[in-house]
Structures are given as C-alpha cells and as structure tokens.
N, C-alpha and C positions, 0 to 999 in steps of 0.2 A: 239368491242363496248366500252368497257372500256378504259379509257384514263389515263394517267399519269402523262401528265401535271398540271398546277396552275392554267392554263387560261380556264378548260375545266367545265361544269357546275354539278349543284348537280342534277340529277335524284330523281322525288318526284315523287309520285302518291296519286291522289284524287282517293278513293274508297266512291262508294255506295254498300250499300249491304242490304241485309233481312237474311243473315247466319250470322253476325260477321266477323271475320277474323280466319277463319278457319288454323289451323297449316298445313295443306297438303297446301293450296294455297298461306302462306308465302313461303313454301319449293318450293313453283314451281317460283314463283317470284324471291326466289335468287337462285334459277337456272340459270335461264337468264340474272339477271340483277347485282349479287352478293348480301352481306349479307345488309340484312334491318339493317339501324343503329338509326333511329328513329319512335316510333310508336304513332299517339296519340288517345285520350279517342273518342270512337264514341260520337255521338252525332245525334238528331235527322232529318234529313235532312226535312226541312219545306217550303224551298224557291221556292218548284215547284213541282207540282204535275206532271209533265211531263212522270216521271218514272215509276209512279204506274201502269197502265195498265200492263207493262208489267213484273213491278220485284212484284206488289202489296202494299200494305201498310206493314207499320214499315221500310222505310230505314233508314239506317244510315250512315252519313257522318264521315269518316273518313283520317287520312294522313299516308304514311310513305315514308321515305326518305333512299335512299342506302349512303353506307359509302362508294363507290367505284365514284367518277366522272366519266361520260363522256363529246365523242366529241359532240357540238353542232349538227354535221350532222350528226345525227345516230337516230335522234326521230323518222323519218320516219320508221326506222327499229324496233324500240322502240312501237312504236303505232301499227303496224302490228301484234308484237308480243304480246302487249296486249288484241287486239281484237281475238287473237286464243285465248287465255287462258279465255277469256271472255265465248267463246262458251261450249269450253270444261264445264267449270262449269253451265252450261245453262241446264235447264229442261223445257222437249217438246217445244224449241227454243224459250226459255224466258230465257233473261240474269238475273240471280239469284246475279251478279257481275258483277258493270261496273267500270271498272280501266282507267282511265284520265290520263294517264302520263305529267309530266311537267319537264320545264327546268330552275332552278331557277339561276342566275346570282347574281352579284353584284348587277347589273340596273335593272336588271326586272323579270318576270315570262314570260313565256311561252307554251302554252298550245299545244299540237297535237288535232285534232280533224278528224273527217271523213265527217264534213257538212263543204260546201262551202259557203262563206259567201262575200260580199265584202270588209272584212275589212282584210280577211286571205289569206296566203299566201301559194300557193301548193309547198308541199314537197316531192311528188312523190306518187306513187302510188296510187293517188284520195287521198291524205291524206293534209292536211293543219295546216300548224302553225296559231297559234294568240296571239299576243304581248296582255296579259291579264291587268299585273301591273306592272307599273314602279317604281322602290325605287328611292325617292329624299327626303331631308328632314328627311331622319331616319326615312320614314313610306310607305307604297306600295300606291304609289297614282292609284287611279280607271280611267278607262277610260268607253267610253259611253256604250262600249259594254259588258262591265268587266259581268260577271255572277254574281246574287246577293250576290249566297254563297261567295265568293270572295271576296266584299265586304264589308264582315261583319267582326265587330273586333275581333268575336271567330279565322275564317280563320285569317285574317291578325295575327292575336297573333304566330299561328303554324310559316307560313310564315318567320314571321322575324325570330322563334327562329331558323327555317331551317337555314334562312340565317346568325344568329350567328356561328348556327353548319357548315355549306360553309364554313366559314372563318377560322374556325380551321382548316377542311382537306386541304382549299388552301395553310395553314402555313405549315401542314407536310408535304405537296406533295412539297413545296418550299424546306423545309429544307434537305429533301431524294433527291432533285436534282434533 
C-alpha cells in the first residue's frame, strides 16, 4: 500500500470523535497506514448534526496526515480498513470514531466514502470515491457537493498546509530516486 514514487498521493484523514485522539488508535492507524507526520488542534464539529445520534454530542473535528505516500488505487483498501478500525473502537455498535480517509494531490482532494451518491465514483467493494476540492488559483476551490466542513477556511487552512507538506515529501521521494 505504500508507494515510493513522486507521483503517488498524501493519505490524510478527517476524524470525528467524542474520545480525542486517543494514543492506542494513533498506534493502530500507523500500523496500517505508517507513521502520522501531521496532527491538527480539534475543533468543534458544528456543520451537522448528522452524527450525533449515533456518536452523541461534543464531536470534534479533527486532521492528520501520514509521512509515507501512497498508490492512488489503494483507498479502496484504505477505507475498508478504516471502517474495521471504526468498529473495533465502537461501543454497543456506536462508532465512538469515524475516520474519512482522503487523497490529497497536487489538483485535488479526494474523499472514499461508503454512500453512493451520483456524483461518486465506485472503487470496489461498495466503496466510492468523490472528487471533493480542486486546487486552482493557490486555494481548494468547493464544488456543489463539497461537504460544508470542507468548505470552511479553518479546513481549507489544514488542506493547503497538507499540501505544502505533499510537496516536501514529493521533493525527498524525488531526490532518493
């Protein structure tokens, strides 16, 4: 799942959560995915109430992104694997943690998701991609479907610096050859 290449993207993940970011479930995330190299400050997730049923009140939205690239065609296997680790951490089959994995580019974001939607693309296993925000202009521009959090300039701020931090590992994975 990890790739070596220049051309291959940054693996990020959107966390909600009502725990924080608990040190057993970063240890279990770079297990699978290798080491977190960016984390940022929660904040409080307000743009939908969607979740609460099921995780309750006080989410928080949060990012972090891995220091290892991979191949574009592995989210499928990526989102599979988040949705276990989802469960595992689940009390009496309430996700306590829902982990979003993405695939941030030069050009764009990318989301995995498990709802079919008309605008997404299936990746296998009932899983589906969605082309979330396009970088043009030096800013992630929204599209109609884009998710509010998304939208907003606290996200877009993580975003780009992800994508500052992209452009450094594509330099070293360039320069190691």
């Amino acid at each position: 799942m990890i790739a070596r290449g220049y051309d291959d993207d940054l693996l990020f993940m959107g966390i909600l959560s009502v725990r924080g970011f608990p040190s057993a479930l970063q240890e279990r995330l770079e297990a699978s995915f290798g080491p977190v190299d960016m984390i940022t400050e929660p904040f409080p997730f307000t743009f939908t109430d969607y979740y609460v049923p099921e995780m309750g009140d006080g989410i928080e939205r949060f990012f972090i992104s891995f220091s290892a690239l991979v191949q574009p065609d592995t989210l499928a296997m990526i989102k599979e694997r988040t949705n276990e680790i989802e469960m595992e951490w689940a009390a009496d089959g309430k996700r306590q943690i829902n982990l979003d994995p993405g695939l941030l580019s030069l050009s764009s974001i990318v989301l995995a998701t498990t709802k079919n939607r008309s605008h997404r693309i299936a990746i296998g296993h009932s899983l589906y991609a969605e082309l979330t925000l396009v970088y043009q202009n030096r800013h992630f521009e929204s599209l109609p479907w884009t998710y509010a959090d998304y939208r907003s300039g606290e996200v877009q701020e993580v975003l780009l610096r992800f994508r500052d931090r992209y452009r450094q590992l594509l330099r070293l994975a360039k320069e190691r050859g």
